[in-house]
Steps between C-alpha positions, in 0.01 A plus 500: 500500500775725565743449832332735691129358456380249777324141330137519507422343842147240551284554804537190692216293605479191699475319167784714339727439744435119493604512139776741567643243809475238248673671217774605700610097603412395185688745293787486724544149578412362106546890291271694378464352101423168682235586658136558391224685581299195537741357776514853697136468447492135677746566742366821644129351497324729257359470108708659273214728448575683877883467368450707210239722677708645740836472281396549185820256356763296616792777443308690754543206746843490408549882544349467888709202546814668446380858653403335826840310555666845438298657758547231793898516385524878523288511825771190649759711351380837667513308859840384423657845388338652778603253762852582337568803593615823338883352399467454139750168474271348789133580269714343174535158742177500596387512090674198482373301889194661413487285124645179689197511739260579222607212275557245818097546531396604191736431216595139479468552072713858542366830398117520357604761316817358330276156418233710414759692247566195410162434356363876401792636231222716342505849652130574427433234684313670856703337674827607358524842620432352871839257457719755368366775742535277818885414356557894432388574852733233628744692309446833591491387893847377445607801342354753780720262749783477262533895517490498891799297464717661238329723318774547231425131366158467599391347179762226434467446875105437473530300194708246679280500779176426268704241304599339829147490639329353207778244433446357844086519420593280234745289596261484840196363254794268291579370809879420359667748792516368789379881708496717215418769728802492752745445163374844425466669818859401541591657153250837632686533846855484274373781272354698771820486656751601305 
């Protein structure tokens, strides 16, 4: 699958979204090698036979897993940036509040996608291309914001922000930090501010 393509996507029935709810605390609270299709199975309420019906395998699960927490974090993160405003600096914050709120209600064990790295290290894996493409797009948001605020060192600038972000994801899920998020946001507002 090359970085453009989108994951092939299962049509969601009561019964596939029962495994899919399942999956997604299961996987996320014990990881996803851990965790069996016969557990999903139990814990969603269906025979493995509807399981593989409607997924077909259990990287597929994994691949909806991961796709749907990127699309409930981009959609928080769209009503963040746009309750931002226009001033570049003041969207970069709101990355960062944006990722405190997100992992305050969703993220106790950090970033699915950095535990799910973790786990999936071979890139034809399906859901490979959906970690690295949800960590390039985190990427190239920082860089568009990077280059409304100094666009002669836009890319060092993003970089830091990135590295920033997902060491307080981490440290967040480590739980070793005390506020991972406001150490960074105090180290973004210093950059920004120069």
């Amino acid at each position: 699958m090359g970085p453009e393509e989108k994951p092939r996507r299962v049509r969601m029935t009561p019964g596939a979204r029962r495994v899919l709810e399942a999956a997604e605390r299961l996987f996320y609270e014990h990881g996803i090698h851990a965790v069996g299709v016969d557990l999903i199975a139990a814990e969603a309420g269906v025979t493995k036979k509807t399981l593989y019906d409607r997924f077909g395998s259990k990287e597929q699960i994994v691949v909806e897993y991961l796709v749907g927490r990127d699309e409930r974090w981009r959609e928080l993160l769209a009503g963040r940036l746009a309750a931002a405003g226009e001033g570049a600096a003041a969207r970069v914050v709101a990355v960062f509040e944006a990722s405190r709120a997100w992992s305050a209600r969703y993220g106790a064990r950090g970033c699915s996608m950095i535990n799910a790295n973790a786990e999936i290290d071979d890139p034809a894996h399906p859901a490979h291309p959906v970690i690295t493409g949800q960590k390039r797009w985190m990427l190239d948001l920082f860089t568009g914001l990077a280059r409304e605020v100094d666009a002669g060192d836009a890319d060092r600038l993003a970089r830091t922000l990135m590295l920033l972000h997902e060491g307080a994801l981490v440290a967040h899920g480590v739980g070793v930090v005390p506020d991972p998020f406001g150490t960074a946001l105090d180290q973004v507002r210093e950059l920004l501010h120069r």
